[in-house]
C-alpha positions as CSV (number, residue, x, y, z in Angstrom):
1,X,-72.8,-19.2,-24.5
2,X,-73.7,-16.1,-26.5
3,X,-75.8,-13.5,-25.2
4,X,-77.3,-12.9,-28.7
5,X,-79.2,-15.9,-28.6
6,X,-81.6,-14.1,-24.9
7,X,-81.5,-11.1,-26.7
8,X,-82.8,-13.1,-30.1
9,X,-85.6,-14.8,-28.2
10,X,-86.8,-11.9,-25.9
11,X,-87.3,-9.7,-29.1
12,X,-89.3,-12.4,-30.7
13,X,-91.0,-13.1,-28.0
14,X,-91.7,-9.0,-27.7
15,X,-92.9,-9.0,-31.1
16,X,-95.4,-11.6,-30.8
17,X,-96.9,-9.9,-27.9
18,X,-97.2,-6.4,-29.4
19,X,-98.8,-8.6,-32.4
20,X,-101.3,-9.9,-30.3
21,X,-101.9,-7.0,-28.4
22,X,-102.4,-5.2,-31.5
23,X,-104.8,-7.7,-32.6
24,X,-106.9,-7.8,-29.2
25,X,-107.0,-3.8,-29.8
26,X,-108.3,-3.8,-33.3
27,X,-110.9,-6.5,-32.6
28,X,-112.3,-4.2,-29.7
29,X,-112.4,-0.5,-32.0
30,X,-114.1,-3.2,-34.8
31,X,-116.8,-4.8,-32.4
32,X,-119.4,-3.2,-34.5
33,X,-118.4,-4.2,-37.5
34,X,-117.7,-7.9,-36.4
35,X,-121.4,-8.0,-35.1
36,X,-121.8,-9.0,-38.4
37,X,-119.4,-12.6,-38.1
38,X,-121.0,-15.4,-36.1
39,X,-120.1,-18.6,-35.3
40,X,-121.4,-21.8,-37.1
41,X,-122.2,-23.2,-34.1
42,X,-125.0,-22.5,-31.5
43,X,-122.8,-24.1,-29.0
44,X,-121.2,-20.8,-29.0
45,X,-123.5,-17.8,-27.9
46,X,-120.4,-15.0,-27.7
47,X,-120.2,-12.0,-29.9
48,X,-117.0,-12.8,-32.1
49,X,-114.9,-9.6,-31.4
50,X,-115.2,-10.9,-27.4
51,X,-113.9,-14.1,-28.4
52,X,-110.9,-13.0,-30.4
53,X,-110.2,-10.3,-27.8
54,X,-110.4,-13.2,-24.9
55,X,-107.9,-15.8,-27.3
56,X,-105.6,-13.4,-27.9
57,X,-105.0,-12.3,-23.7
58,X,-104.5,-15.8,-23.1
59,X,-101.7,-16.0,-25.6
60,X,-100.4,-12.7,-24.6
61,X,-100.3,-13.6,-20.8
62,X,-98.5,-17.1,-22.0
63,X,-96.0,-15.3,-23.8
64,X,-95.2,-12.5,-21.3
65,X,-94.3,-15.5,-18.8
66,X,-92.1,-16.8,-21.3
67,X,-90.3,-13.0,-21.8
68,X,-90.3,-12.7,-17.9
69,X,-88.8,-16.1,-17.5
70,X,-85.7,-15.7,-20.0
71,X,-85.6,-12.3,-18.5
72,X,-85.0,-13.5,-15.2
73,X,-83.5,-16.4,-15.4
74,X,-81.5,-16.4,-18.6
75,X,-80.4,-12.5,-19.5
76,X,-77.9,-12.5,-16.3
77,X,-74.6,-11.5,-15.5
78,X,-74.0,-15.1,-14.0
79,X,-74.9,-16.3,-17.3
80,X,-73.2,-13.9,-19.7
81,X,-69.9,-12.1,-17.2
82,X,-68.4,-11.0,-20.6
83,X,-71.6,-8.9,-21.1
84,X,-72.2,-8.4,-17.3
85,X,-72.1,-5.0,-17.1
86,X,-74.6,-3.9,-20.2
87,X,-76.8,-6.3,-18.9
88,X,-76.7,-4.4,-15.1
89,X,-77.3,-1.4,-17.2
90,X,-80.0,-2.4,-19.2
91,X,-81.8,-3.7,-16.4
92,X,-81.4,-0.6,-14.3
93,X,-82.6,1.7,-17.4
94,X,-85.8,-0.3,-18.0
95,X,-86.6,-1.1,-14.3
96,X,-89.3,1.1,-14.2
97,X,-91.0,-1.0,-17.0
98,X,-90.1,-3.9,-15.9
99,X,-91.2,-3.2,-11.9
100,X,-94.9,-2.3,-13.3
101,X,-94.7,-5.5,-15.1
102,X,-93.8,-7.3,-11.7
103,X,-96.6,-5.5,-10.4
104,X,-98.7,-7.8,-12.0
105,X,-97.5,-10.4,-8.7
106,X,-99.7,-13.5,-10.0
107,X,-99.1,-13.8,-13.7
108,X,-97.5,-17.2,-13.7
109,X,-100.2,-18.4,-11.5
110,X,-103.0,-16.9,-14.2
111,X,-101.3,-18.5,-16.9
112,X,-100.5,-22.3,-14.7
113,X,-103.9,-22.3,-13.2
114,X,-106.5,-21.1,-15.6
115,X,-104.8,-21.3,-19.1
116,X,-101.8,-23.0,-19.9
117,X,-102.3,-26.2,-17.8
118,X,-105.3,-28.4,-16.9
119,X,-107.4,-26.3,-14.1
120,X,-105.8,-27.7,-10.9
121,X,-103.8,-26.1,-8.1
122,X,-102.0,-28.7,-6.7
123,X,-103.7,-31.2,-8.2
124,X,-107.2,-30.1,-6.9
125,X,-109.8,-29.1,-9.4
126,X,-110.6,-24.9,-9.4
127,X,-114.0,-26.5,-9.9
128,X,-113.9,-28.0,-6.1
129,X,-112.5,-25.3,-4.1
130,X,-114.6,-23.7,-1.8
131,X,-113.2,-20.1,-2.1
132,X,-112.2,-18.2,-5.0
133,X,-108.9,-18.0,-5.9
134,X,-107.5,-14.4,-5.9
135,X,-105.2,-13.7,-8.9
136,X,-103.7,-10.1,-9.7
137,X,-103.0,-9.6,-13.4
138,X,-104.1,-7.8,-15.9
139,X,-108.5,-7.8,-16.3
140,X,-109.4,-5.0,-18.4
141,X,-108.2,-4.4,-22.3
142,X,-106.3,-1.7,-21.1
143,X,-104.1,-3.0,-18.6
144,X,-103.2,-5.7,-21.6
145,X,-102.4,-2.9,-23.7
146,X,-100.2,-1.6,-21.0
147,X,-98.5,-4.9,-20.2
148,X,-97.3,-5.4,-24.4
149,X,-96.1,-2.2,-24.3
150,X,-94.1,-2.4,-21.9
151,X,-92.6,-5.5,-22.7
152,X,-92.0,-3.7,-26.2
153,X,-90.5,-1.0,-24.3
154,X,-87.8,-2.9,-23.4
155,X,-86.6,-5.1,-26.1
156,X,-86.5,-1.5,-27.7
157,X,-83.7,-0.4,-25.5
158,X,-81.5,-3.6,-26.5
159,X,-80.2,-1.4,-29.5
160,X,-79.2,1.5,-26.6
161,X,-77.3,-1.0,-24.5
162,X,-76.7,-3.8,-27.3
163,X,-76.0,-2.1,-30.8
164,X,-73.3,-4.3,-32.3
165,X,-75.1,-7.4,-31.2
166,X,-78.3,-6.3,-32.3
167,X,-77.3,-5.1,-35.8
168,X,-76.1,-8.4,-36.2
169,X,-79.7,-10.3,-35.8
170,X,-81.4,-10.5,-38.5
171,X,-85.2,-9.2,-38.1
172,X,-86.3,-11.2,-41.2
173,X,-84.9,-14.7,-39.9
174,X,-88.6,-16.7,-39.2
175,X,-88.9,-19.4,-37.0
176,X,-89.8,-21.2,-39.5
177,X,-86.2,-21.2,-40.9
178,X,-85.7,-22.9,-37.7
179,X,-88.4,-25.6,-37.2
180,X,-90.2,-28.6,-39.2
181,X,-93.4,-29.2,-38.2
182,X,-94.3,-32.7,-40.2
183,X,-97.7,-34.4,-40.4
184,X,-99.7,-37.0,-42.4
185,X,-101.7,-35.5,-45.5
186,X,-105.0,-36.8,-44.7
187,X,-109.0,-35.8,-45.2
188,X,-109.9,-34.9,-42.4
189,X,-113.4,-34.8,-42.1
190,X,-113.6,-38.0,-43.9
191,X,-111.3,-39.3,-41.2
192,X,-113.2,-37.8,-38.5
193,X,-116.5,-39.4,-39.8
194,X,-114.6,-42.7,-39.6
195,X,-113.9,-41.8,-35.8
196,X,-117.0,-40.9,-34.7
197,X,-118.3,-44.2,-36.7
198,X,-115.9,-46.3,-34.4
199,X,-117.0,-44.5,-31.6
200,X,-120.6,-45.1,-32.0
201,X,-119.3,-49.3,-32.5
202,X,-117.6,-49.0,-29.4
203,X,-120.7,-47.8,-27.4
204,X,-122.8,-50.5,-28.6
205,X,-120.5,-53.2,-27.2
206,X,-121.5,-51.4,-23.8
């Protein structure tokens, strides 16, 4: 196993966030000026720079479980002994990053409850419990600021502990080198009028 591949994906991972964070941030100082985009449907009564702000925590909180989980679980001495020590001394430079990130005690619950998964605890709906559900994380803009930044903070002291290994990563390398996402070239809206049309034959068999 090679400890470049954690160090590859928790750097990723750390740049996505910060880009998302960043875009949260610029949507907020812009709110005035995106008065002026509205939605084309009604359906939706939300200023614009609300709903992009609101998207992009969401994503952000999603990812930060994915950077705590590799963290954790993955970037260990158990997992890498060859790089065992450096990775003890990372994690005790950037412990006080990563302690106000822990902070943060129900993250993973924010992100399996409310946005990743399907609005059940335990298979209950949120909609059927009698109390609130208590949830620390992050509320205000703020606080997400805080929590990409910090994550940021310590992908930026891989170079410190990690300076061969990271030299050799290439910063330029996409994921798209990587994946293939395939799909049918169709019309869509001509093939979602054909859906709707089946689904109004359907209903008049009932």
């Amino acid at each position: 196993m090679n400890i470049k591949s954690s160090l590859n994906i928790l750097s990723t991972l750390a740049t996505r966030i910060k880009w998302i964070s960043e875009t949260s941030l610029i949507t907020e100082i812009n709110k005035e000026y995106l008065k002026l985009v509205s939605y084309t449907d009604d359906f939706f009564n939300i200023p614009y720079s609300i709903s992009v702000s609101g998207i992009c925590q969401d994503l952000q909180i999603i990812y930060s479980c994915s950077f705590i989980d590799e963290y954790e679980k993955l970037l260990t001495p158990i997992r890498y002994p060859n790089e065992a020590e450096e990775i003890i001394r990372l994690k005790n430079i950037v412990k006080p990053a990563y302690k106000k990130i822990k902070s943060w005690k129900d993250l993973k619950k924010l992100r399996n409850y409310i946005i990743a998964h399907n609005l059940r605890i335990n298979g209950q709906s949120i909609f059927d419990l009698e109390e609130k559900i208590v949830i620390n994380a992050p509320r205000r803009n703020g606080e997400y600021v805080l929590l990409a930044k910090l994550i940021f903070l310590i992908t930026q002291n891989f170079q410190f502990v990690f300076p061969e290994i990271m030299k050799s990563i290439n910063p330029k390398d996409s994921l798209l080198n990587h994946i293939d996402i395939q799909s049918e070239k169709t019309n869509s809206l001509e093939e979602l009028r054909q859906i709707e049309q089946e689904i109004e034959n359907n209903k008049r068999c009932y």
